[in-house]
OpenMM code with the backbone's topology and positions (N, CA, C; nanometers):
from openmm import Vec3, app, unit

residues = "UNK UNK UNK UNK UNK UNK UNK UNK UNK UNK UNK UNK UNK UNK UNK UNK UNK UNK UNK UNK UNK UNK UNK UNK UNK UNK UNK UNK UNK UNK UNK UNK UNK UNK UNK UNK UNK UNK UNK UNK UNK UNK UNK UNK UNK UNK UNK UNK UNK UNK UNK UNK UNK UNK UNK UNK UNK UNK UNK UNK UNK UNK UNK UNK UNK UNK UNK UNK UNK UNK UNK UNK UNK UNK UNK UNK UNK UNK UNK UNK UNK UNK UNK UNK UNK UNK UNK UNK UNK UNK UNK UNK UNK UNK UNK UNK UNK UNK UNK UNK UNK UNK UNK UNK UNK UNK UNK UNK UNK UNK UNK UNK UNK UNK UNK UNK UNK UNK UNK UNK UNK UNK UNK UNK UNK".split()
positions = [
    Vec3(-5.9142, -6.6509, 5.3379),
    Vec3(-5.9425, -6.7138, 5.2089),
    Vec3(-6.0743, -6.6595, 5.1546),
    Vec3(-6.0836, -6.6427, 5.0187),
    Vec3(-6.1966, -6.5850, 4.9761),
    Vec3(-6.2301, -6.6542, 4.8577),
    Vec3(-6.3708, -6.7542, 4.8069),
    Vec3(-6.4378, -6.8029, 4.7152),
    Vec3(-6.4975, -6.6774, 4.6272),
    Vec3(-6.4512, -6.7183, 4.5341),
    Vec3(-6.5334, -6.6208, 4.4109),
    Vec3(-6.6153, -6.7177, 4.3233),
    Vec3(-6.7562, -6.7035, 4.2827),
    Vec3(-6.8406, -6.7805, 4.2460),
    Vec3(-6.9002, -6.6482, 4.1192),
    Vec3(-6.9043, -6.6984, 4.0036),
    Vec3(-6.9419, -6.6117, 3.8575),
    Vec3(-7.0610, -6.6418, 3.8661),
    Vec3(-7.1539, -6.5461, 3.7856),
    Vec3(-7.2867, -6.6167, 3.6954),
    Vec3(-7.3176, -6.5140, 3.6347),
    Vec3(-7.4652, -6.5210, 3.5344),
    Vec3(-7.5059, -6.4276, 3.4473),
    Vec3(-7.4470, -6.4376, 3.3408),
    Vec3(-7.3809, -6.5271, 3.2838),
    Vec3(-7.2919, -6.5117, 3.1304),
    Vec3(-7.4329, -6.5583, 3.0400),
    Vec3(-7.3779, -6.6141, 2.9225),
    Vec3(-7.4656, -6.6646, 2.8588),
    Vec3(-7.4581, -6.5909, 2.7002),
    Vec3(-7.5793, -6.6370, 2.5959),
    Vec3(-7.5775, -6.5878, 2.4636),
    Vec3(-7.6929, -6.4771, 2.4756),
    Vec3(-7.5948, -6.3768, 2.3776),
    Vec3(-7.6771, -6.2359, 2.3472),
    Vec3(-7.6518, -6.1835, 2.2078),
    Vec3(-7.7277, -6.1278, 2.1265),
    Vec3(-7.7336, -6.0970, 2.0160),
    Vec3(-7.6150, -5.9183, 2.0233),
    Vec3(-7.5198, -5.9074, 1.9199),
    Vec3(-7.5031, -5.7955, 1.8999),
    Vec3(-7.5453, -5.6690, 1.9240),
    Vec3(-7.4868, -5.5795, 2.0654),
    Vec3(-7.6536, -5.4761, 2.0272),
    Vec3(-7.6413, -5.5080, 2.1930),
    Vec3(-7.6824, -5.6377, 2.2521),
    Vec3(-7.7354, -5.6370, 2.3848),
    Vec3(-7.6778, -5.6346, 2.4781),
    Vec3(-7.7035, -5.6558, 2.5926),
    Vec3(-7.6585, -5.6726, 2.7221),
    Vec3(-7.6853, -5.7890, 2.8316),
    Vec3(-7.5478, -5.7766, 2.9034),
    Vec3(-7.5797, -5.8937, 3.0422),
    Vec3(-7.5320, -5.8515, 3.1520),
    Vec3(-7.5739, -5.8632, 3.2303),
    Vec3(-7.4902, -5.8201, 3.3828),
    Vec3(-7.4499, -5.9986, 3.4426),
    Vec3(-7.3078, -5.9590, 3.4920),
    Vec3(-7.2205, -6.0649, 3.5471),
    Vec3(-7.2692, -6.0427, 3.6691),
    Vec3(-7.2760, -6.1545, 3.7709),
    Vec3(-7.2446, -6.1154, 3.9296),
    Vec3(-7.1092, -6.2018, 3.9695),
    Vec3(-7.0576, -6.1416, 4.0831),
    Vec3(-6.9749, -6.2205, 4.1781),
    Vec3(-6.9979, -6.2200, 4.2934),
    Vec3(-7.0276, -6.3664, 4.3300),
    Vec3(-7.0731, -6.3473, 4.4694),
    Vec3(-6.9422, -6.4053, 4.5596),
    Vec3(-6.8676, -6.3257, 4.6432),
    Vec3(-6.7722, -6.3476, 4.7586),
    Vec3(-6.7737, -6.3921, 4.8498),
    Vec3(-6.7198, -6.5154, 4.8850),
    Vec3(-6.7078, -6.5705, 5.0617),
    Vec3(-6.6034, -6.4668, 5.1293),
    Vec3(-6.6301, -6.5524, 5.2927),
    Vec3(-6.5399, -6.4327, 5.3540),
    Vec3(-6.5683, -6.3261, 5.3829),
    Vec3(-6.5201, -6.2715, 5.5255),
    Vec3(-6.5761, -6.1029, 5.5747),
    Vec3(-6.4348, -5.9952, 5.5916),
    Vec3(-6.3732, -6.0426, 5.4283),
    Vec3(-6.2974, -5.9360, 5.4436),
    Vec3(-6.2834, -5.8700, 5.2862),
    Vec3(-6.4476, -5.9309, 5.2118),
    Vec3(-6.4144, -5.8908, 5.1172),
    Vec3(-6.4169, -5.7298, 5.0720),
    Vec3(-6.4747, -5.7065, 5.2023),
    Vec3(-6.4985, -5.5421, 5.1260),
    Vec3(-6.3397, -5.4895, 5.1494),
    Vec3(-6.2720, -5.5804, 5.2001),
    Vec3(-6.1524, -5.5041, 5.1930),
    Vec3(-6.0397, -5.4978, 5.0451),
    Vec3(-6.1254, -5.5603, 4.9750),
    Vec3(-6.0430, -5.6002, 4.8306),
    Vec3(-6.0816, -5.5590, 4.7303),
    Vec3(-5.9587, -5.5477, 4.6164),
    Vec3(-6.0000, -5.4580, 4.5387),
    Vec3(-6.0286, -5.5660, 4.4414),
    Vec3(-6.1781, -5.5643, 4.3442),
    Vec3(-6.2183, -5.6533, 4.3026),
    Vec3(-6.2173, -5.6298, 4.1315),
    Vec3(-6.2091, -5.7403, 3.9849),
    Vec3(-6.1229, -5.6952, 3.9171),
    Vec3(-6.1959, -5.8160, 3.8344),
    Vec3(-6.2452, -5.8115, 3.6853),
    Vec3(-6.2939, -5.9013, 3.5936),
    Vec3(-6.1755, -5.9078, 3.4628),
    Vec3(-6.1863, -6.0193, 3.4563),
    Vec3(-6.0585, -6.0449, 3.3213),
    Vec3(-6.1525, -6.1422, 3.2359),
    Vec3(-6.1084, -6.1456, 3.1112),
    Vec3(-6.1708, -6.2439, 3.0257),
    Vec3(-6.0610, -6.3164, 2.9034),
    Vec3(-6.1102, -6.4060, 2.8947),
    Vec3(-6.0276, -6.4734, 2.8205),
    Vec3(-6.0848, -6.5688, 2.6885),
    Vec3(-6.0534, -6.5091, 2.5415),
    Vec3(-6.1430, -6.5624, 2.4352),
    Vec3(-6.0499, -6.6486, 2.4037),
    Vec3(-6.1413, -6.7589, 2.3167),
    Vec3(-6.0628, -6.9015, 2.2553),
    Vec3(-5.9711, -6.8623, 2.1880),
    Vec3(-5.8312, -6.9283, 2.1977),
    Vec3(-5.6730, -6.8820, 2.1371),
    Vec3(-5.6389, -6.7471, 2.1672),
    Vec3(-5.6737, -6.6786, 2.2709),
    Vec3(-5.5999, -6.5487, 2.3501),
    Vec3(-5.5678, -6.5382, 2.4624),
    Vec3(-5.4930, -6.5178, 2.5080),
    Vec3(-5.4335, -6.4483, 2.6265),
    Vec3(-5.5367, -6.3974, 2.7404),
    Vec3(-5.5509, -6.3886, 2.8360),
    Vec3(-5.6489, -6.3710, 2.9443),
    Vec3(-5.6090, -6.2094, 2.9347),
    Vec3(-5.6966, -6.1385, 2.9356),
    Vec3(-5.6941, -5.9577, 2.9636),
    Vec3(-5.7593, -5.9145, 3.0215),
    Vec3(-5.6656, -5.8169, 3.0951),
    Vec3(-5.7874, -5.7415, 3.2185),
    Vec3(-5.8791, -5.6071, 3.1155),
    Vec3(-6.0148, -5.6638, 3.2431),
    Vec3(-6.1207, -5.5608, 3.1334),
    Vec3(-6.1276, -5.4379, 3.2328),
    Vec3(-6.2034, -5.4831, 3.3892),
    Vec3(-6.1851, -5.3473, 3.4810),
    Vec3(-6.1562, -5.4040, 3.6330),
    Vec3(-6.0874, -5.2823, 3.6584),
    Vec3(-6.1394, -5.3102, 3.8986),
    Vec3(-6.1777, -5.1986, 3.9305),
    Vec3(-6.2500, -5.2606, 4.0517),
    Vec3(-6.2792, -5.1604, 4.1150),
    Vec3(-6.2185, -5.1088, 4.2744),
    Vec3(-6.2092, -5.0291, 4.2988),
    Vec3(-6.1250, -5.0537, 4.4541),
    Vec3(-6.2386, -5.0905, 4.5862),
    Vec3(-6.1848, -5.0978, 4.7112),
    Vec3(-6.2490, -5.1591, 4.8104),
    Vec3(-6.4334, -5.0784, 4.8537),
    Vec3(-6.4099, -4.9397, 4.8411),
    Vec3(-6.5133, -4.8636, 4.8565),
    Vec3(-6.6298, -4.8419, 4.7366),
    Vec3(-6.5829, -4.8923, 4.5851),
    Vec3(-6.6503, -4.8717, 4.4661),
    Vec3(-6.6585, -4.7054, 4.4014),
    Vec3(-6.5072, -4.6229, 4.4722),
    Vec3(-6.5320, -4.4679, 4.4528),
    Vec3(-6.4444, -4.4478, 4.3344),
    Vec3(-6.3452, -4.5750, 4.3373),
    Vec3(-6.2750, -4.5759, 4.2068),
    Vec3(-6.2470, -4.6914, 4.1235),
    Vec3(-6.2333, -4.6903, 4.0242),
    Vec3(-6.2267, -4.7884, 3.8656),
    Vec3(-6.1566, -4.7564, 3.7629),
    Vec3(-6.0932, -4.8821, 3.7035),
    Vec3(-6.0202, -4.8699, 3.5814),
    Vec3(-6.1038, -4.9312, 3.5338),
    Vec3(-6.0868, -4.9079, 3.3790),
    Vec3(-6.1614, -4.9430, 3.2553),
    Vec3(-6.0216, -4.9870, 3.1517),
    Vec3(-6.0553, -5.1019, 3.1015),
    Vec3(-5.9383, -5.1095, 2.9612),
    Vec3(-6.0159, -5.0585, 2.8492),
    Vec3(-5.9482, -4.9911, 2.7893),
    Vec3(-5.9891, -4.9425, 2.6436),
    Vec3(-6.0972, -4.9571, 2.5659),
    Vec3(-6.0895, -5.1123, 2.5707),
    Vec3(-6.1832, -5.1704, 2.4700),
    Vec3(-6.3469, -5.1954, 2.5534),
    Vec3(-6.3384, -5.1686, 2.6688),
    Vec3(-6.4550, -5.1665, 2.6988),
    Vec3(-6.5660, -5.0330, 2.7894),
    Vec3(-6.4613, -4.9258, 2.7910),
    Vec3(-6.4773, -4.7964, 2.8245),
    Vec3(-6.6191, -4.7383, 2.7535),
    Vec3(-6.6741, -4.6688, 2.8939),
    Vec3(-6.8562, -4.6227, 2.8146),
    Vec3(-6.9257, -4.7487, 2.7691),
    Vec3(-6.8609, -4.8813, 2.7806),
    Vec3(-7.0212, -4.9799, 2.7518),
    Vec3(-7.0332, -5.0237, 2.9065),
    Vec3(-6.8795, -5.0726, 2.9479),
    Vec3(-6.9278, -5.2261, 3.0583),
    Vec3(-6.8740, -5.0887, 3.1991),
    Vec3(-6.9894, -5.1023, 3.3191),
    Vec3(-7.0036, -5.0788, 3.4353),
    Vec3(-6.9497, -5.1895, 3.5669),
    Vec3(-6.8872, -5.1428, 3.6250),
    Vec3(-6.8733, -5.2607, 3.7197),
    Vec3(-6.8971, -5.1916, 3.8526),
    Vec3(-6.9459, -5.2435, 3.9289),
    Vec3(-6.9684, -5.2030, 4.0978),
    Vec3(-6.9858, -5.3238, 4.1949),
    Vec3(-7.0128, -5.2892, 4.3035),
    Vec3(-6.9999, -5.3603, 4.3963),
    Vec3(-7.1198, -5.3066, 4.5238),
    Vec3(-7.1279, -5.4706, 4.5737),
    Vec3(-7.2146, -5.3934, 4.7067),
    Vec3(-7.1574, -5.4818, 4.8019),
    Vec3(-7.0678, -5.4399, 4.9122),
    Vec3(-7.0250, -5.5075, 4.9945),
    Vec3(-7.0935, -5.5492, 5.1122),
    Vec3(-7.2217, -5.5281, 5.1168),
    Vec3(-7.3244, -5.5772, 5.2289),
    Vec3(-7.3578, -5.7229, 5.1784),
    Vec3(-7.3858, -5.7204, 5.0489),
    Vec3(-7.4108, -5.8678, 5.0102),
    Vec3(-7.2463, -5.9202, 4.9569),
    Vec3(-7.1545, -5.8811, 4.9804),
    Vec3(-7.0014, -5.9219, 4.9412),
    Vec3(-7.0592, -6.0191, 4.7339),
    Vec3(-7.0838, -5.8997, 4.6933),
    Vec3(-7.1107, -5.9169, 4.5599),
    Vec3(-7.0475, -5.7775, 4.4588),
    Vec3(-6.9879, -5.8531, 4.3692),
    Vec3(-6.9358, -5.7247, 4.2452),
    Vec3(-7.0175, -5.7850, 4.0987),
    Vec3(-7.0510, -5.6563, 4.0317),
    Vec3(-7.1379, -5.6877, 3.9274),
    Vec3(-7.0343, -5.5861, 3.8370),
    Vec3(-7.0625, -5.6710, 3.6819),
    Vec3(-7.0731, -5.6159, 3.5716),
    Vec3(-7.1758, -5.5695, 3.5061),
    Vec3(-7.1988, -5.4571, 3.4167),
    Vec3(-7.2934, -5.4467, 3.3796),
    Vec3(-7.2342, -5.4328, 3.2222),
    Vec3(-7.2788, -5.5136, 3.1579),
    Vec3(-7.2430, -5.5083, 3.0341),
    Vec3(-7.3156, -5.4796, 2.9188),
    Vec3(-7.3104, -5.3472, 2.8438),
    Vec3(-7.4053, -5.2865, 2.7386),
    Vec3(-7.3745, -5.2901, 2.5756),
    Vec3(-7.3907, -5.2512, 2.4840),
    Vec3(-7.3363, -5.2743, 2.3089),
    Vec3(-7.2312, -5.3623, 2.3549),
    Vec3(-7.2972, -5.5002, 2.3606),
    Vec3(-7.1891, -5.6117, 2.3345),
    Vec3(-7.1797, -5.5960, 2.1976),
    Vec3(-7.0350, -5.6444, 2.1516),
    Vec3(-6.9921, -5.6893, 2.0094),
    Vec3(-6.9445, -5.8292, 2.0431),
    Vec3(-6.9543, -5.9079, 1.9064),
    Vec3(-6.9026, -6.0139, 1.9378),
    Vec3(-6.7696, -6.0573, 1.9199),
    Vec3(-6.6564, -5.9279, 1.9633),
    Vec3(-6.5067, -5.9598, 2.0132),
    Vec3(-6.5626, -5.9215, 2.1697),
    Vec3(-6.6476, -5.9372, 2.2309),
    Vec3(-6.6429, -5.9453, 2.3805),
    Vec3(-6.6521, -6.0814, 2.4399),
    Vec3(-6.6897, -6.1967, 2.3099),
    Vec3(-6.7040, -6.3013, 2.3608),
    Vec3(-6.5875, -6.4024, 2.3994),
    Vec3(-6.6249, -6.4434, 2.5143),
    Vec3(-6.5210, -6.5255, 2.6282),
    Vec3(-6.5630, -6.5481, 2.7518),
    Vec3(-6.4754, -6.6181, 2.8135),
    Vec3(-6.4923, -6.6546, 2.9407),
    Vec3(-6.4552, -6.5511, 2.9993),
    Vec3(-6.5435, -6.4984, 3.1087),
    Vec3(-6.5152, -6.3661, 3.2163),
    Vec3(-6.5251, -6.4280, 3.3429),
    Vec3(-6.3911, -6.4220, 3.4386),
    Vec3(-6.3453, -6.4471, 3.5079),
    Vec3(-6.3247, -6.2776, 3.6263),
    Vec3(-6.3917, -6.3054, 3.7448),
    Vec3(-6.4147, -6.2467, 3.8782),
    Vec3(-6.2752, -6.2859, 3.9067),
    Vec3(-6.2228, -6.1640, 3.9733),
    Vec3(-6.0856, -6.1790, 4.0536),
    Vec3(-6.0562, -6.0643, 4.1953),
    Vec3(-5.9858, -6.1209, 4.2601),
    Vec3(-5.9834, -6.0198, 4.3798),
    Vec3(-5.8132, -6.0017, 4.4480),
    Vec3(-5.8301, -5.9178, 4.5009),
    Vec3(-5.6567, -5.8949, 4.5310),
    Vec3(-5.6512, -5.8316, 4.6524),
    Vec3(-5.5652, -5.8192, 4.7332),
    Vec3(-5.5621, -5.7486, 4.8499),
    Vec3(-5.4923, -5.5977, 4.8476),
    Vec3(-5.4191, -5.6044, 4.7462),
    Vec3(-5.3615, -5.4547, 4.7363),
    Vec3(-5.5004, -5.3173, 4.7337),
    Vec3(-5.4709, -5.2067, 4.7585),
    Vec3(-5.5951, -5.1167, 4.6696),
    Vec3(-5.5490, -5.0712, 4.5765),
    Vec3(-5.4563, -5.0697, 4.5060),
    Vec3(-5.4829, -4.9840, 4.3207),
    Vec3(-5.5848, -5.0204, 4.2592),
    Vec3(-5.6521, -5.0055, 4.1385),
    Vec3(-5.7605, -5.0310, 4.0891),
    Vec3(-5.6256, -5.0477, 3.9429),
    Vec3(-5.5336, -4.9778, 3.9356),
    Vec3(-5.4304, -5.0344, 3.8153),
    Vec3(-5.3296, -5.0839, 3.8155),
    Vec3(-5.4082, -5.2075, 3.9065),
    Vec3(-5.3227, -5.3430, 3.8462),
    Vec3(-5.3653, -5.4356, 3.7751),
    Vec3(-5.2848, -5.4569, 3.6279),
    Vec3(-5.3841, -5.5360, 3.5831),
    Vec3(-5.3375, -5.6577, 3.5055),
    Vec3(-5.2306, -5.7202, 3.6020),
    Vec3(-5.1872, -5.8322, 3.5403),
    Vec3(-5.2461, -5.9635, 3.6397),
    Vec3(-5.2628, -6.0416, 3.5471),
    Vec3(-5.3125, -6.1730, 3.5944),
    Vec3(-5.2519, -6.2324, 3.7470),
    Vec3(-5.1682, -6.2029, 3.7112),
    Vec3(-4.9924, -6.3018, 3.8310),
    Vec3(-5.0663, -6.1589, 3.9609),
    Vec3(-5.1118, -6.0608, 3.9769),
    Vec3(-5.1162, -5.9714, 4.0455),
    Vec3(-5.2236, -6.0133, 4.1874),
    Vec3(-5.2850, -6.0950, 4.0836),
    Vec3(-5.4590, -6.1159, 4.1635),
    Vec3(-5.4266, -6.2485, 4.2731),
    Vec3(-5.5260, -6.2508, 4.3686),
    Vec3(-5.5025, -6.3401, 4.4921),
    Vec3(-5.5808, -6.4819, 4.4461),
    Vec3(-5.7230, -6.4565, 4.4263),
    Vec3(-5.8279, -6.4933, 4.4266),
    Vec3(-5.9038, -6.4919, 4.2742),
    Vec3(-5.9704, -6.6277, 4.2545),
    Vec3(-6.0016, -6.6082, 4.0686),
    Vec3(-6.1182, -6.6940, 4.1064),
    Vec3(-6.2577, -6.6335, 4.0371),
    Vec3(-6.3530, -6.7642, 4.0521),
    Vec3(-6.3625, -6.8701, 3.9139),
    Vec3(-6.4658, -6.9578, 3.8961),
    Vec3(-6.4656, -7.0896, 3.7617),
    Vec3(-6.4359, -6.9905, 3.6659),
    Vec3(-6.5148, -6.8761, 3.6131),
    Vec3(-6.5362, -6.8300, 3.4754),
    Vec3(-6.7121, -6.8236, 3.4870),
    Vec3(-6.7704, -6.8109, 3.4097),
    Vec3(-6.8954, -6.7883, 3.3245),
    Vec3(-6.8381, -6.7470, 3.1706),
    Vec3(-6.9202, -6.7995, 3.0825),
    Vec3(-6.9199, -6.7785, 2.9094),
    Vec3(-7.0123, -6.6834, 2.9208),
    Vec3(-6.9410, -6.6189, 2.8450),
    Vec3(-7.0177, -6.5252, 2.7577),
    Vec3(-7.0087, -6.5157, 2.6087),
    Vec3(-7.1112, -6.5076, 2.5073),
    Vec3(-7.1047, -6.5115, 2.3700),
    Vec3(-7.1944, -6.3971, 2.3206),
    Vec3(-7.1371, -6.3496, 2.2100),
    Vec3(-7.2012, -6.2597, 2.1622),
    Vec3(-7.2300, -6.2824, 2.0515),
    Vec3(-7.3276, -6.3412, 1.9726),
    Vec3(-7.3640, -6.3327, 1.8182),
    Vec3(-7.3664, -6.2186, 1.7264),
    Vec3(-7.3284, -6.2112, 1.5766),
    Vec3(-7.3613, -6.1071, 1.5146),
    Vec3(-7.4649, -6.1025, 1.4230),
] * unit.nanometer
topology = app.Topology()
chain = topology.addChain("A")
for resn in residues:
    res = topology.addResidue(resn, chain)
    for name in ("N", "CA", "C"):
        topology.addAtom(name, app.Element.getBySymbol(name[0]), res)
C-alpha cells in the first residue's frame, strides 16, 4: 500500500511559478511509475505528466510541454513538479498518482493504483 500526500499548490500571478511535492509512504515506491493529473472546476480530470521508476523517462501532455518539469528522488520517496509560465487555464486541483506498471504512457485515470487529497492551485491573470 502506498500514501500519497500533495503540497505546494496555492495562488500565483500569471507569469509565475510553483513547485508541487509528493511525498510517498512505503518502500516500494521507487518501484512506481509516478504521474500528476489535475482537475479544473466543471472538467474532466487530465493527465498532465509521469515519470517512470528511475526518473530517465517522462511524458508530457501537450498543454504543458517546456513549462512544467516533474522528477523524483526516491531516497526521500518524493516526486516534484516544477511548474513555470503558469497561465490561468492551469488552474485546478493537481492530484499525485502512482501505478505499478512502468510505461510513463499511461494516462488514464482508471489506470493509476494510488491517488493522494489534491492541492489547489490558482493562477490569476
Amino acid at each position: 500500500q502506498v500514501q500519497l500526500v500533495e503540497s505546494g499548490g496555492g495562488l500565483v500571478q500569471a507569469g509565475g511559478s510553483l513547485r508541487l511535492s509528493c511525498a510517498a509512504s512505503g518502500r516500494t515506491f521507487s518501484s512506481y511509475t509516478m504521474g500528476w493529473f489535475r482537475q479544473a472546476p466543471g472538467k474532466e480530470c487530465e493527465f498532465v505528466v509521469a515519470i517512470n521508476w528511475s526518473g530517465a523517462n517522462t511524458y508530457y501532455a501537450d498543454s504543458v510541454k517546456g513549462r512544467f518539469t516533474i522528477s523524483r528522488d526516491n531516497a526521500k520517496n518524493t516526486v516534484y513538479l516544477q511548474m513555470n509560465s503558469l497561465k490561468p487555464e492551469d488552474t485546478a486541483v493537481y492530484y499525485c498518482s502512482g501505478r505499478r506498471g512502468g510505461s510513463v504512457y499511461v494516462t488514464e485515470r482508471a489506470d493509476y493504483d494510488y491517488w493522494g487529497q489534491g492541492t489547489q492551485v490558482t493562477v490569476s491573470s
